[in-house]
C-alpha positions in Angstrom: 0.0 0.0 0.0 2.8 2.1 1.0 4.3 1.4 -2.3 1.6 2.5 -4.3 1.3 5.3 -2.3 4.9 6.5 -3.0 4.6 5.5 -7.1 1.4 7.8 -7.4 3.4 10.9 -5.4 5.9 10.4 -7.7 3.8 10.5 -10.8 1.9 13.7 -9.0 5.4 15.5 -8.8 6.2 14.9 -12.3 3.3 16.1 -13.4 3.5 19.3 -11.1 7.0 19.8 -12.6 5.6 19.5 -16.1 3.0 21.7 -15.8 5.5 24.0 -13.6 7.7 23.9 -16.8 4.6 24.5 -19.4 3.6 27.3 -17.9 6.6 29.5 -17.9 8.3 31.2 -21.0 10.5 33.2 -22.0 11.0 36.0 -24.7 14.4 37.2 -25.2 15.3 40.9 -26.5 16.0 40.3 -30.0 12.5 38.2 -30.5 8.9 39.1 -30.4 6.3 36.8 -29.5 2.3 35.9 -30.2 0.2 33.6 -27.4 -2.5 31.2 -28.8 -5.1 29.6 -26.8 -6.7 26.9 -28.8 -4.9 28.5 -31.8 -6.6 31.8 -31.3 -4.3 34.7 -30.7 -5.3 36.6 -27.7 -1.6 38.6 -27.0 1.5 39.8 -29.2 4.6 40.1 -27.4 6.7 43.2 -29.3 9.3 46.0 -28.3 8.0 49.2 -26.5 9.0 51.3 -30.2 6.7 49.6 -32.1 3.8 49.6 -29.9 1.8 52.6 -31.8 2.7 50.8 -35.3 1.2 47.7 -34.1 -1.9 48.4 -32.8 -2.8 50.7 -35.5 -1.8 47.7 -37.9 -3.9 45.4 -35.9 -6.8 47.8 -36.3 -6.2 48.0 -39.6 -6.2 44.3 -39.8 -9.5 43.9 -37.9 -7.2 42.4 -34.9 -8.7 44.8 -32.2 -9.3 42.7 -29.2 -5.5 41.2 -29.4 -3.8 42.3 -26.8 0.1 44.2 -27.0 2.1 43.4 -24.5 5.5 45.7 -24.6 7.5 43.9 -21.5 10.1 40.7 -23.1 11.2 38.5 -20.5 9.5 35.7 -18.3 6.0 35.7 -18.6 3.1 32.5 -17.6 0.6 30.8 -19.5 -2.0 28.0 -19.0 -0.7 24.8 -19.8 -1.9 22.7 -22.5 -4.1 25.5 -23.3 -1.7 28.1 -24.4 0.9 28.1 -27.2 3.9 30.5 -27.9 5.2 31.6 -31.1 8.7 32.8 -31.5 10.0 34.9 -34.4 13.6 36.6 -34.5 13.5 40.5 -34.0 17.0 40.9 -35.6 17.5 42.5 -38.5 17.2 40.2 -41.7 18.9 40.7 -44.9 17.6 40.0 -48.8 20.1 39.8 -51.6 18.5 39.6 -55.0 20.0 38.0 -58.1 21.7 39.6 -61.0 18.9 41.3 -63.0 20.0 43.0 -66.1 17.6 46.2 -66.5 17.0 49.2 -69.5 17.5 52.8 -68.4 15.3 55.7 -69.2 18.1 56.2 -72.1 17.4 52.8 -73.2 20.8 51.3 -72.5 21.4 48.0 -70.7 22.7 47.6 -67.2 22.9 44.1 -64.4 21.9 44.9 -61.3 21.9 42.7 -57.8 19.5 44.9 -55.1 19.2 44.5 -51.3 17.1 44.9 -48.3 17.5 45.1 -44.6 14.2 44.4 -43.2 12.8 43.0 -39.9 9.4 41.9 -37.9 7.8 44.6 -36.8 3.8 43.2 -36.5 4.2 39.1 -35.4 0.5 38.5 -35.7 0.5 39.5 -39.2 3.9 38.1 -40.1 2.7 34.6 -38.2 -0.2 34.3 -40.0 0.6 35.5 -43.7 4.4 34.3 -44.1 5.8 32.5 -41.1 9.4 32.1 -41.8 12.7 33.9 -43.6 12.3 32.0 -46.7 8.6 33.2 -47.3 9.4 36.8 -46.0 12.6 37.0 -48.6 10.0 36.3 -51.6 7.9 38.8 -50.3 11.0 41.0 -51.2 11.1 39.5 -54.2 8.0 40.7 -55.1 8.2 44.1 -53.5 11.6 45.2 -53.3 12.4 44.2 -56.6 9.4 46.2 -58.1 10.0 49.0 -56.1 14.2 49.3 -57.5 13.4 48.2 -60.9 10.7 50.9 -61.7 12.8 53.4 -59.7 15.9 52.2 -61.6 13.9 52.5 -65.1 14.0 56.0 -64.7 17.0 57.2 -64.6 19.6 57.7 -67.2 22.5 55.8 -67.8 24.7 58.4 -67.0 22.7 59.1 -63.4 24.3 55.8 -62.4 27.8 57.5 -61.6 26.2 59.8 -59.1 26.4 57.4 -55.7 23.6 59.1 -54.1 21.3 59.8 -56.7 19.7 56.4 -56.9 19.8 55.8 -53.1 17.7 59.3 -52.4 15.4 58.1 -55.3 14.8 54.7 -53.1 14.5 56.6 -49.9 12.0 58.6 -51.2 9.7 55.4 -52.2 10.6 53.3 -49.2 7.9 55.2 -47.1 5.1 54.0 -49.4 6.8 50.6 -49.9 6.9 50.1 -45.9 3.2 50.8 -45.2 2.2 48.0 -47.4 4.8 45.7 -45.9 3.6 46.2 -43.0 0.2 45.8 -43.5 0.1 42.7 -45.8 3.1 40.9 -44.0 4.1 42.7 -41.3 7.1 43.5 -42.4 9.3 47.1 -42.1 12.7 47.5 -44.8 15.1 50.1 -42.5 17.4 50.2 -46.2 17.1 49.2 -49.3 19.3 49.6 -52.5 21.7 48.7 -55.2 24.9 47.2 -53.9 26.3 46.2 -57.1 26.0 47.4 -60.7 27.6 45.5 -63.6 28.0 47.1 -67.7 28.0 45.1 -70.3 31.0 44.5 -72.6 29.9 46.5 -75.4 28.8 49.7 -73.1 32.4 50.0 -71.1 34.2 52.1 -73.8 30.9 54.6 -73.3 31.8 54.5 -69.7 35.7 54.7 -69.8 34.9 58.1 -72.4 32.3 59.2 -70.0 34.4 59.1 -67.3 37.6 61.0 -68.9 35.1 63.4 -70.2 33.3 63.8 -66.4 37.2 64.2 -65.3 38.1 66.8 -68.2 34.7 68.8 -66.7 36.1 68.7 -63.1 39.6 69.7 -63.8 38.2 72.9 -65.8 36.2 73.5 -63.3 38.4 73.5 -60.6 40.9 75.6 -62.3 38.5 77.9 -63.1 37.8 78.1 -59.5 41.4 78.3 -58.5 42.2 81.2 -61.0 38.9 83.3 -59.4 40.7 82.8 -55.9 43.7 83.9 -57.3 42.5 86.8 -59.1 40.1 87.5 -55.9 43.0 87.1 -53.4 46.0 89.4 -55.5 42.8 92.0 -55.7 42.7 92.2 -52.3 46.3 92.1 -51.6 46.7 95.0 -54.5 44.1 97.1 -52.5 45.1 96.3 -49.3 49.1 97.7 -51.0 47.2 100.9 -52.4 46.0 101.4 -48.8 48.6 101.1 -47.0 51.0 103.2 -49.6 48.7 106.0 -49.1 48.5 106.1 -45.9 52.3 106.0 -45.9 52.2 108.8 -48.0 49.4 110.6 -46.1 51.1 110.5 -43.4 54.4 111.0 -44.6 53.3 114.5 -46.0 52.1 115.5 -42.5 55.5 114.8 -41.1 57.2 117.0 -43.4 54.7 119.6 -43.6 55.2 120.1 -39.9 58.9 119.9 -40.1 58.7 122.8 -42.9 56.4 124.7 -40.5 58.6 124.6 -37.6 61.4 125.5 -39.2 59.9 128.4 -40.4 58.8 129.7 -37.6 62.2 128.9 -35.8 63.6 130.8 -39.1 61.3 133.8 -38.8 61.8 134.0 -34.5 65.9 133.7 -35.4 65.7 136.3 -38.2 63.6 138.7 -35.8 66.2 138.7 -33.1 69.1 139.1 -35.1 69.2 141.4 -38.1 72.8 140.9 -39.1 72.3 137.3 -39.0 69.6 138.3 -41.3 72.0 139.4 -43.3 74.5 136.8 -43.1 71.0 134.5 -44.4 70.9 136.4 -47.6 74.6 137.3 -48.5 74.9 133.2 -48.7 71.7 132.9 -51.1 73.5 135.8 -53.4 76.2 133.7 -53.1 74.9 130.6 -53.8 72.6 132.0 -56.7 75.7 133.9 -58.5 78.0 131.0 -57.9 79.7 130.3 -61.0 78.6 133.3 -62.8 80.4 136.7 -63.8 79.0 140.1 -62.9 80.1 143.7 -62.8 79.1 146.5 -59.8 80.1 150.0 -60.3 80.9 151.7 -57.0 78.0 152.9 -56.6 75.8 149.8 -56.5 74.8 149.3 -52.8 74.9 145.2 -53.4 78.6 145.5 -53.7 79.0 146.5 -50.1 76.5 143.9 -49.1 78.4 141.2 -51.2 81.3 142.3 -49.3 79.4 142.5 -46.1 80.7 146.2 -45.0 78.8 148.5 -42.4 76.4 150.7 -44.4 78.0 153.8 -45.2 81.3 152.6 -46.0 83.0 152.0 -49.2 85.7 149.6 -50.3 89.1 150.6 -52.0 88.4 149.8 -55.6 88.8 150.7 -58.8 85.7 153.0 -60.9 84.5 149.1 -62.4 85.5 146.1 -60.5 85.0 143.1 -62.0 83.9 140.3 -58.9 84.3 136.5 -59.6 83.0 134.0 -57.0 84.8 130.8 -56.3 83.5 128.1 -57.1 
């Protein structure tokens, strides 16, 4: 009796450990989660980001009585009653093949186009894809529609410019996201063009495009260094004038000063001394008849001045004296 006893605790405990063990989960921080009882989703398990998104896309979906549930970690269920679905939050990556496309100029051109995309609504990706391999076909589909009419209208040329396709993308992947989202509930964070093959018969186009795209640059640079040249040696020139004239300016002012104070000592000297006076002007007459020949009769006042006598007396000479300055 006491046997049976212990063999049916036993079996009681195992099945308390069981249903210990079925009742717990847990969801880590790079999934997102959805809770099923009896295969009807009653909660979605998602980052605290996309809460807004979700329950608007559940709405949209006619999912309102689901519940959102923004807190990852352990959580409880009801055994046997309740089921968890998993799905990876991290970001997933689509590489497309080789697709050779025409440009808006009607030339040829291979190119391979990507995605980076990632889970955002798991009720909607649970029940209309599943699994990477059904979400990369819904790339398939999407992305590559999305790149290959973008890609269709650009020129061949437009292709050498590195952002010019990428801002063309950017500028679609709004309206490409909200129908992700709601058919599949998925959301592309980048999407593009990661490699771009020519064919054979189009490389000599692009090795003469290129030298003439490097011909353009090289003008246009040197046209842009000559203008800084030209703007700089402007500046420096007037910048020379200025200064020069201020040199002068000022250079004037010194000496106009100069001249005025020695006038004025010249005019206070003269009126203090009169012979020095004299002295003064007997040195011009010398200095002005300097190498020159003249003749003073006796009478001539400038003789005695020449001579520097006292007024009133006269020099022994003869009636015409001829007077020759030294050199």
């Amino acid at each position: 009796m006491k046997r049976i006893a212990g063999i049916v605790f036993a079996v009681v405990v195992v099945l308390g450990l069981f249903a210990l063990a079925n009742s717990v989960y847990i969801v880590r921080e790079d999934e997102v989660a959805i809770v099923k009882t009896f295969g009807k989703i009653n909660n979605v398990i998602i980052a605290a980001d996309d809460a807004e998104d979700v329950n608007n896309n559940l709405k949209r979906n006619n999912y309102p009585n689901i519940r959102v549930i923004t807190e990852k970690g352990l959580h409880f269920k009801r055994p046997f009653i309740d089921t968890v679905e998993r799905y990876s939050a991290k970001y997933l990556t689509y590489t497309s093949n080789t697709e050779l496309i025409n440009t808006n100029d009607e030339r040829r051109i291979e190119i391979e186009m990507y995605a980076q995309y990632r889970v955002l609504d798991p009720v909607v990706y649970g029940l209309a894809v599943g699994n990477k391999v059904e979400a990369n076909k819904r790339m398939d589909e999407y992305v590559y529609k999305t790149v290959i009419n973008s890609a269709n209208t650009l020129k061949f040329d437009e292709f050498f410019y590195q952002n010019t396709l990428s801002e063309l993308l950017d500028s679609k992947k709004d309206a490409l996201n909200e129908q992700l989202v709601a058919e599949y509930g998925l959301f592309v964070t980048d999407i593009g063009i990661n490699r771009k093959n020519f064919p054979q018969s189009n490389v000599s186009n692009i090795e003469e495009k290129m030298a003439k795209e490097i011909e353009k640059e090289s003008e246009k640079l040197i046209a842009e260094g000559d203008s800084e040249y030209i703007k700089a040696q402007s500046i420096t020139d007037r910048q020379r004038a200025e200064i020069v004239s201020k040199a002068v300016e000022d250079a004037a002012i010194i000496k106009a000063d100069a001249d005025a104070e020695s006038i004025r000592i010249y005019q206070e000297s003269l009126q203090k001394d009169l012979e020095f006076f004299q002295f003064i002007k007997r040195m011009e007459i010398y200095e002005n008849i300097q190498g020159s020949t003249i003749f003073l009769d006796n009478d001539n006042a400038i003789f005695n001045f020449i001579g520097g006598y006292p007024a009133g007396m006269q020099p022994v000479v003869s009636d015409v004296e001829e007077l020759e300055t030294l050199e």
